[in-house]
C-alpha positions as CSV (number, residue, x, y, z in Angstrom):
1,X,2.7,-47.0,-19.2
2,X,2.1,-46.0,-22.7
3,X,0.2,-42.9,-22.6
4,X,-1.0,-40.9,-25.3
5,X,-2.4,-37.1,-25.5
6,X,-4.2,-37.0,-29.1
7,X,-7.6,-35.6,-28.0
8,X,-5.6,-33.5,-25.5
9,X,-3.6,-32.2,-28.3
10,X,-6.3,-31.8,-30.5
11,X,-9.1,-29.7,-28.3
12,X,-5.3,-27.3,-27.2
13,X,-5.1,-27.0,-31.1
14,X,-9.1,-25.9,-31.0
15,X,-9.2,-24.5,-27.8
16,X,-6.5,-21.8,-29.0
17,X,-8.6,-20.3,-31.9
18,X,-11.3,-18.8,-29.4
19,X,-9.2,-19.1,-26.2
20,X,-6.2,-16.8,-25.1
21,X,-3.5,-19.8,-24.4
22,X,-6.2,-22.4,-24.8
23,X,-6.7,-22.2,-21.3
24,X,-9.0,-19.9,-18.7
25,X,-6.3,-20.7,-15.6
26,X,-2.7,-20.3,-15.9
27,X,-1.4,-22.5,-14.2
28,X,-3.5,-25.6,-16.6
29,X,-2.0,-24.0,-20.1
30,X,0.9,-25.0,-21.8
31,X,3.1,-22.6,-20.4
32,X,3.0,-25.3,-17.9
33,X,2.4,-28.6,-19.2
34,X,5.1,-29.5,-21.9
35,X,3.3,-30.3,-25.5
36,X,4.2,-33.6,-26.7
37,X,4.1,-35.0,-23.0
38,X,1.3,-33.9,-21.2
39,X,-2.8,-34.3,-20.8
40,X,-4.3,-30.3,-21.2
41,X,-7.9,-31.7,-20.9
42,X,-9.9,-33.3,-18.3
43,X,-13.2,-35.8,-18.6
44,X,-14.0,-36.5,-14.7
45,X,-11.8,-37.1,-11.4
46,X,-13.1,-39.3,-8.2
47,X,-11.6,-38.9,-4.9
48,X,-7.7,-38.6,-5.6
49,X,-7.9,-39.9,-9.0
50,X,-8.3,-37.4,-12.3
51,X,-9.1,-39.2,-16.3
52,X,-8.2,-37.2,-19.2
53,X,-9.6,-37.2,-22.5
54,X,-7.8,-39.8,-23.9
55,X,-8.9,-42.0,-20.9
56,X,-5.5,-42.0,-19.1
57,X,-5.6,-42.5,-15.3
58,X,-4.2,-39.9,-12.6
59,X,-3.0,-40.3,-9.3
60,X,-4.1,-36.3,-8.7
61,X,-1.1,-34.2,-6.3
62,X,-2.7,-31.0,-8.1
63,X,-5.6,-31.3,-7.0
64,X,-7.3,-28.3,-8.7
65,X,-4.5,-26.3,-7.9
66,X,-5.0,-27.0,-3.9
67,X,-8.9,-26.3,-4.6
68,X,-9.9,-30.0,-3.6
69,X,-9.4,-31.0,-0.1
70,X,-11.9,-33.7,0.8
71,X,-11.4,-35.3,-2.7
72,X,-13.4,-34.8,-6.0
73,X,-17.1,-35.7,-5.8
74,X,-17.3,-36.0,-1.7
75,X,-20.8,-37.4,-1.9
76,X,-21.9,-34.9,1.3
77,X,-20.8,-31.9,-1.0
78,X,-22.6,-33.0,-3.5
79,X,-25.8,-34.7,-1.6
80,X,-25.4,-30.5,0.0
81,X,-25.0,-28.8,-3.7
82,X,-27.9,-31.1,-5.1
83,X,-30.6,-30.2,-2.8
84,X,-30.0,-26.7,-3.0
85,X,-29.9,-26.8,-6.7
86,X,-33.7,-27.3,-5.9
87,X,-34.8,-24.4,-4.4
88,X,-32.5,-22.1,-6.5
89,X,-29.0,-20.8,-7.5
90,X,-28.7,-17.2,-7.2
91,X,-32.0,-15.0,-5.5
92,X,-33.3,-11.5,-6.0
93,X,-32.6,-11.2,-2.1
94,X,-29.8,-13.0,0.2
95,X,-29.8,-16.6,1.1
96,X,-29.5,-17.4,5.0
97,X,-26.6,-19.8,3.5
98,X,-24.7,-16.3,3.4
99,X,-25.1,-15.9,7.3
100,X,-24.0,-19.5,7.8
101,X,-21.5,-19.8,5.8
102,X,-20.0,-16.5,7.8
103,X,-21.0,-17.6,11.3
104,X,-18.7,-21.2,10.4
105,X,-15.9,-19.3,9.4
106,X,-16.3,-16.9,12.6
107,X,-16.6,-20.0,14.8
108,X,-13.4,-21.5,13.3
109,X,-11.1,-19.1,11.8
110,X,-9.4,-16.7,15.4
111,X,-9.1,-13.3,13.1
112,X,-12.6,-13.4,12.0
113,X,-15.0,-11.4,13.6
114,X,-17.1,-10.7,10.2
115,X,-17.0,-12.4,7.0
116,X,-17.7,-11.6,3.2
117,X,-17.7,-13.4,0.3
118,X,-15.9,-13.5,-3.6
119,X,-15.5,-15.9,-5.8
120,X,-11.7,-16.1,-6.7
121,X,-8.9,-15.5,-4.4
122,X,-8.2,-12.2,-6.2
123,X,-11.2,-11.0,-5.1
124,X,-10.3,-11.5,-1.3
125,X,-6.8,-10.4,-1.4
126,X,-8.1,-7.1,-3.5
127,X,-10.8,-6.7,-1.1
128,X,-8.3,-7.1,1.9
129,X,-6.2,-4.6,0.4
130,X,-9.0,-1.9,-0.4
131,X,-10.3,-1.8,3.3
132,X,-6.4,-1.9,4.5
133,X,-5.9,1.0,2.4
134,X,-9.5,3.0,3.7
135,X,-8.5,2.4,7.6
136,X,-5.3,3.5,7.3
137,X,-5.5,6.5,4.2
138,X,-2.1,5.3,3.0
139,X,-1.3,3.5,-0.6
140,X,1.8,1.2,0.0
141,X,1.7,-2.3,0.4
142,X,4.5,-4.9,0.9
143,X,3.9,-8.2,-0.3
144,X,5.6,-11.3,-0.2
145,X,3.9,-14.8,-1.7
146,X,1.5,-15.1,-4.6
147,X,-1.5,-13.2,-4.2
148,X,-3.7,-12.9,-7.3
149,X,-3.6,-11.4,-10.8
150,X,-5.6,-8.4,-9.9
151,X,-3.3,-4.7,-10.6
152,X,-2.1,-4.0,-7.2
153,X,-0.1,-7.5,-6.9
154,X,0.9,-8.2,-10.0
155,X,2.0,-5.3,-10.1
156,X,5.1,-6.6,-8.5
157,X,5.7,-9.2,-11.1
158,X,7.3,-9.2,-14.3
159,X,3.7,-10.3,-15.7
160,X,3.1,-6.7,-15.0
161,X,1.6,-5.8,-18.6
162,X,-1.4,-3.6,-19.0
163,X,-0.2,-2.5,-15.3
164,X,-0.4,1.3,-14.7
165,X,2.9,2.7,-14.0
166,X,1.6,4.7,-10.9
167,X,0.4,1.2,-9.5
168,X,3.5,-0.6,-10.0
169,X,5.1,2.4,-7.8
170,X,2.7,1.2,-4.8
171,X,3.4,-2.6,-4.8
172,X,7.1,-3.5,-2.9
173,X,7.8,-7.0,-2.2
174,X,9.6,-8.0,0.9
175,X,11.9,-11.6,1.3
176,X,9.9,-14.5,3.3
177,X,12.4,-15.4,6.7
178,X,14.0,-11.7,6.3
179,X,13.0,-9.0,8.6
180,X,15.2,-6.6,7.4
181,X,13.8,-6.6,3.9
182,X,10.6,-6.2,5.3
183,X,11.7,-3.3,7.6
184,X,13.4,-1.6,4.8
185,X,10.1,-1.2,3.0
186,X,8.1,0.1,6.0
187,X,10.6,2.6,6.4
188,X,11.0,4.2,3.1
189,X,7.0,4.2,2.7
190,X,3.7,4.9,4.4
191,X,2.4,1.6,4.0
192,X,-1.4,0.6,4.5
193,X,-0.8,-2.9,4.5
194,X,1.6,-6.0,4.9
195,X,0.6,-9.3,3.1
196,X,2.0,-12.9,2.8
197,X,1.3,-16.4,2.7
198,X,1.7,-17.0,6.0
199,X,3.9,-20.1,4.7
200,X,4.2,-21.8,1.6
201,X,7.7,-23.2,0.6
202,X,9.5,-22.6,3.9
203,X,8.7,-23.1,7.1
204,X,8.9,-19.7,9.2
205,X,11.9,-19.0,11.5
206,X,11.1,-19.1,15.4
207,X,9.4,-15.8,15.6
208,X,9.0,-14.7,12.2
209,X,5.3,-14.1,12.2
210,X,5.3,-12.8,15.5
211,X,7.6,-10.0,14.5
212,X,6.4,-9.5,11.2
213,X,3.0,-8.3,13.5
214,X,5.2,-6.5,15.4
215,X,6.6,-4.4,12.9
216,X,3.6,-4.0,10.6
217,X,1.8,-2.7,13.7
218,X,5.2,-0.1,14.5
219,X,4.7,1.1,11.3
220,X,0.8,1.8,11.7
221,X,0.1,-0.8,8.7
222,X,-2.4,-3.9,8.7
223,X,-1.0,-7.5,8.7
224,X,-2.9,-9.5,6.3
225,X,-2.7,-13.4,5.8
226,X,-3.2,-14.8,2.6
227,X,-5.2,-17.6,3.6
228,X,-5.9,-18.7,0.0
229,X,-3.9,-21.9,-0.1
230,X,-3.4,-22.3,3.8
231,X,-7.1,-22.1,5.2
232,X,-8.7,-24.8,5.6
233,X,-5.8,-26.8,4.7
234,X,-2.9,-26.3,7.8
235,X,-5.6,-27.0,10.0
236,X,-9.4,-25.9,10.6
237,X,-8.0,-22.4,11.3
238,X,-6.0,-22.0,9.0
239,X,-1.8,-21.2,9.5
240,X,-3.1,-18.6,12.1
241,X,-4.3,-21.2,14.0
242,X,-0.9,-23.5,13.4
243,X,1.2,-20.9,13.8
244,X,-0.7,-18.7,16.8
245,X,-0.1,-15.5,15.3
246,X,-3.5,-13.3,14.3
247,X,-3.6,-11.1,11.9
248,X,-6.0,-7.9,11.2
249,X,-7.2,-9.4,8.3
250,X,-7.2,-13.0,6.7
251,X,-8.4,-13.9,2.8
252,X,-9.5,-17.4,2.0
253,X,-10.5,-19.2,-0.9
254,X,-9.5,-23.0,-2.6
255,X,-10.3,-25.6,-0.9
256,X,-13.2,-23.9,1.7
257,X,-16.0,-24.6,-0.7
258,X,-13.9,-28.3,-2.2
259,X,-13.9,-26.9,-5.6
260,X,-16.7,-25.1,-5.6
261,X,-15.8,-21.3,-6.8
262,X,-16.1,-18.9,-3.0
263,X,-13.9,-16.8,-1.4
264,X,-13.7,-15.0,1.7
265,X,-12.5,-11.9,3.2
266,X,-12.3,-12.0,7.5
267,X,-11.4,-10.2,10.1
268,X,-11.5,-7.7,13.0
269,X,-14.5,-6.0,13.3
270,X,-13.2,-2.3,13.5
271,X,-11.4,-2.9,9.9
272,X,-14.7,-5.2,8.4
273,X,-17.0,-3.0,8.9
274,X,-15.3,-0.6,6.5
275,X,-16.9,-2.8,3.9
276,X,-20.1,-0.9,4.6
277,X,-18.3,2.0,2.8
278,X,-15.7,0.8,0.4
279,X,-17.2,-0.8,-2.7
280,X,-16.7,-4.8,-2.4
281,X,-20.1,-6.4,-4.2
282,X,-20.6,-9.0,-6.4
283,X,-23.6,-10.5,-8.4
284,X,-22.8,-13.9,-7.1
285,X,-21.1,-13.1,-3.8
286,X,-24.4,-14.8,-2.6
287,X,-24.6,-17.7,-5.0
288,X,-25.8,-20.6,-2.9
289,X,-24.6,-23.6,-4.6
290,X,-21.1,-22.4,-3.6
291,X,-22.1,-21.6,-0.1
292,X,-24.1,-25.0,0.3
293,X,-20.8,-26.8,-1.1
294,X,-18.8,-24.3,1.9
295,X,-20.9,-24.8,4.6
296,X,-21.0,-28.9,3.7
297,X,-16.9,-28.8,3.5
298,X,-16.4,-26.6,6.5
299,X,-19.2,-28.7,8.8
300,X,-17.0,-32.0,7.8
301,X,-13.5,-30.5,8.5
302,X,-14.7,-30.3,11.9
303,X,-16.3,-33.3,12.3
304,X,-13.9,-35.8,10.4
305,X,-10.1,-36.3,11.1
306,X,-10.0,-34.8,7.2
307,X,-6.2,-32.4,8.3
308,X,-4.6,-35.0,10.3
309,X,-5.6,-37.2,8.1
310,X,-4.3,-35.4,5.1
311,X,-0.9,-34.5,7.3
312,X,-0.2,-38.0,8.1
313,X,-0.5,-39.1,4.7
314,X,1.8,-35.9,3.6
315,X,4.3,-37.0,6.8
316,X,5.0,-40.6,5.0
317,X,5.4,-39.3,1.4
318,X,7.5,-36.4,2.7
319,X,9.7,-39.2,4.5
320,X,10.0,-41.9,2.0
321,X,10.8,-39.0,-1.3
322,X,13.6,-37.6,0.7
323,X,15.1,-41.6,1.7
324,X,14.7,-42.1,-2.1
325,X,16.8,-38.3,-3.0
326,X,19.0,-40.4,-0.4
327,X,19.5,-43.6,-1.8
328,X,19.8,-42.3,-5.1
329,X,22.4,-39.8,-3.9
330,X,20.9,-36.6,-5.5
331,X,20.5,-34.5,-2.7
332,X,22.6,-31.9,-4.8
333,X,19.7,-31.9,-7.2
334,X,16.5,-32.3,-5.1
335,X,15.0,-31.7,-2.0
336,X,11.4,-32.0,-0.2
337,X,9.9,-28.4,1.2
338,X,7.0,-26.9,2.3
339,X,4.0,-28.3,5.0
340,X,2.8,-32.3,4.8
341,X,-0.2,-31.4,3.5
342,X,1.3,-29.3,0.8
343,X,4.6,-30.2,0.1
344,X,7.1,-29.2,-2.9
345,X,9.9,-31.0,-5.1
346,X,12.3,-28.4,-5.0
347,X,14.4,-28.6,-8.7
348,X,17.8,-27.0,-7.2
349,X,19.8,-24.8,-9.4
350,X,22.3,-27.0,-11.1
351,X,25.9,-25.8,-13.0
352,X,25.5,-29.1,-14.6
353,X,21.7,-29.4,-15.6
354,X,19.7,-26.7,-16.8
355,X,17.1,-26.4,-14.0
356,X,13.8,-26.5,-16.8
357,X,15.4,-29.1,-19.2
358,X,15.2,-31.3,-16.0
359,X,11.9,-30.0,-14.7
360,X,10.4,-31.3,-18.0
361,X,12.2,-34.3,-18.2
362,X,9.9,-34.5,-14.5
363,X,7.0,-33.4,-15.9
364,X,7.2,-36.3,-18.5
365,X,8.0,-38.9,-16.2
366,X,5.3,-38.2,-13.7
367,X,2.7,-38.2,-16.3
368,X,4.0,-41.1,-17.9
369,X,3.4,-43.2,-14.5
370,X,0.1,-41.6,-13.9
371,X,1.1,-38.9,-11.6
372,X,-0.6,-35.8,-12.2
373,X,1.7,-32.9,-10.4
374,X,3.4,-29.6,-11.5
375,X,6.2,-30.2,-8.7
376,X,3.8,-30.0,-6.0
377,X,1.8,-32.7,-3.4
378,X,-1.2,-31.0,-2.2
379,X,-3.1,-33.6,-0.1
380,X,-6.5,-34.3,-0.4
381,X,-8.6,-36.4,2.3
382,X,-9.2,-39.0,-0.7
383,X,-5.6,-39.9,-0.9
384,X,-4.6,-43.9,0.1
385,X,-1.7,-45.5,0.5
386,X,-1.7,-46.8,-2.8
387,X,-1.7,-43.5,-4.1
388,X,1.4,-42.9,-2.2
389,X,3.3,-45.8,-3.2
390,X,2.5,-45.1,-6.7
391,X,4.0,-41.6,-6.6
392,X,6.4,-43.0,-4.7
393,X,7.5,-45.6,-7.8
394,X,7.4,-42.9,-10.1
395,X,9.7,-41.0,-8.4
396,X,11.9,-44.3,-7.9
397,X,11.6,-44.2,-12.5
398,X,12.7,-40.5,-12.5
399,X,15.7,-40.7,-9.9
400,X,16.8,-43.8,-11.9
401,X,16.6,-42.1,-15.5
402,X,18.5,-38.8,-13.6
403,X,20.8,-41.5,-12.5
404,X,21.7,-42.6,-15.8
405,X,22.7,-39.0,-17.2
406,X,26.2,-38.5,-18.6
407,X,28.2,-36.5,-20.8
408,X,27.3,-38.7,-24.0
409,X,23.7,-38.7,-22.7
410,X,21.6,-35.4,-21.8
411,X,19.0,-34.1,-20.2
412,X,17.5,-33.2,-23.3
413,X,18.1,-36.3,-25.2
414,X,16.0,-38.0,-22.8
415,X,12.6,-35.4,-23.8
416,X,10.2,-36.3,-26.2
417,X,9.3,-32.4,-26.2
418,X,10.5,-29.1,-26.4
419,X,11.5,-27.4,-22.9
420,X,9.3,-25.2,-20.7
421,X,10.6,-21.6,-20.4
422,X,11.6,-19.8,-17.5
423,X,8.2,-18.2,-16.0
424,X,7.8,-14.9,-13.4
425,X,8.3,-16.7,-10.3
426,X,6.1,-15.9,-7.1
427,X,7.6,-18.5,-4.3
């Protein structure tokens, strides 16, 4: 396909005179998307499909950054989200959508015994952390995942700037699949709180959760499961639920509302109800567009086959992108990770290839065949099986241009871009 990026390239170029990286997320600015190669701007998306601005056409395995789960514009979240645009947005009092947004959750979520509401992830996990920190009078925590950009997790990261040094001190991150790094913290400090994804690139040993519990509860800490990517996602319960392990305290947030900006903080009454004390309010914790969009997402998770639906589909591309690493015999150079439903292309570390020279050359392929990914497939109810084999062929373009790499012919001479640069990594 012959795809071009001028209005992309034009509103980055505008965007970045009032904009801090031309971008309000992350994870959409450059830092990610190679310039040269790449759409930065979107015009609309339908079910698994995404247009840009120059009216290219996207298979999406971004998905709003694992946000969209039933697909964009699911016409009973936004039949919900119209009629309660109506009767009003945000009220000088609370919206009964609060309580049944909170009872859903309760009824399908096994930590969650009371419920309250953010609007980002951050919001949860910092939330999570403050009542941790109030139950148990202690300032530690040991993290392992991604877990926000608020101070007390990113803390841990080398994107630590504007981080006070007395913070940084508090924040100690532990090695998913190793106990004994996880012990190690507990040990050397009075922790209030242990948090993780409860998966996200690997697959937990046999017993790994289970004993994470075990030890966070040794060493009189909470166990809290960043839900944020896995709620809602591994199954109507969450990895909890997958997994049977329950923690004190679970955050939630992406795909819960489909897009819609809500998050959540749940749990065990005894450590909720410190939420009554600590400060955790927000103007629009109670905004009901969000919460009609929730309660409409969460109703239809339980009444559609959206999961399995969403794992089956992940269980076929899973299979058929690790026959192609096969048949193209570069097993030494890629592999397939993480759960069906949000699965990764792992870019192994390579004496031969430099590891981001070939994650752009990826980067440019995939957008080039209409594949809109940053190295991830998170499923979305929407997807078909023409999406699939589409990714599919793309892949089958890139393994064949990898293929064709020798001495007289680089990595880089294949780029019609400069290279990403190494970024503070968090999985």
């Amino acid at each position: 396909m012959d795809y071009t990026y001028i209005n992309s390239e034009s509103l980055l170029e505008r965007a970045q005179q009032s904009i801090p990286l031309g971008s309000q997320t992350f994870s959409k600015s450059y830092t990610q998307y190679p310039l040269g190669v790449s759409p930065y701007f979107a015009e609309k998306a339908d079910g698994s499909h995404l247009w840009d601005v120059d009216g290219n056409e996207y298979v999406d395995f971004i998905n709003s950054l694992a946000a969209i789960t039933l697909g964009y514009n699911d016409k009973d979240v936004i039949q919900a989200v119209k009629d309660q645009l109506e009767k009003g947005t945000i009220f000088s009092l609370s919206h009964k959508l609060e309580i049944e947004v909170a009872e859903k959750i309760i009824e399908m979520v096994p930590c969650a015994e009371m419920v309250r509401f953010g609007k980002n992830g951050s919001d949860a996990t910092a939330g999570a952390i403050r009542v941790a920190r109030a139950f148990t009078h202690r300032d530690h925590v040991a993290v392992c995942g991604y877990h926000g950009w608020q101070d007390w997790y990113i803390a841990s990261t080398p994107r630590n700037l504007g981080v006070p040094k007395a913070t940084c001190e508090l924040t100690h991150t532990f090695t998913y699949n190793d106990l004994v790094s996880l012990e190690k913290i507990l040990k050397s400090h009075e922790c209030a709180a242990v948090i993780l994804e409860p998966m996200n690139i690997q697959e937990p040993n046999p017993g790994f959760l289970e004993s994470v519990k075990q030890l966070t509860h040794k060493y009189g800490a909470l166990l809290i499961f960043d839900e944020t990517v896995t709620g809602f996602r591994f199954s109507n319960g969450g990895a909890q639920e997958l997994f049977g392990v329950t923690p004190d305290l679970a955050t939630f947030g992406k795909g819960m509302a489909n897009g819609y900006p809500i998050s959540a903080v749940a749990g065990k009454q005894e450590y909720m109800k410190l939420m009554e004390e600590i400060f955790f309010s927000f103007t629009f914790g109670g905004e009901t567009l969000s919460l009609a969009a929730a309660l409409a997402t969460l109703t239809k998770l339980q009444k559609k086959p959206v999961i399995e639906a969403m794992r089956a589909k992940g269980e076929i591309l899973v299979y058929k992108l690790n026959a192609l690493i096969k048949q193209y015999e570069l097993c030494d150079l890629f592999a397939v990770s993480g759960n069906p439903v949000w699965s990764f292309f792992v870019l192994k570390e390579s004496d031969e290839y430099d590891v981001w020279d070939m994650k752009t050359l990826y980067l440019q392929e995939m957008f080039a065949s209409g594949i809109l990914t940053l190295t991830t497939h998170n499923m979305s109810y929407a997807h078909t099986d023409e999406d699939i084999a589409k990714l599919m062929y793309a892949y089958d373009c890139f393994f064949s241009k990898v293929q064709s790499i020798s001495n007289t012919n680089s990595v880089k001479d294949m780029l019609g871009c400069e290279s990403l640069q190494p970024l503070f990594k968090v999985r």
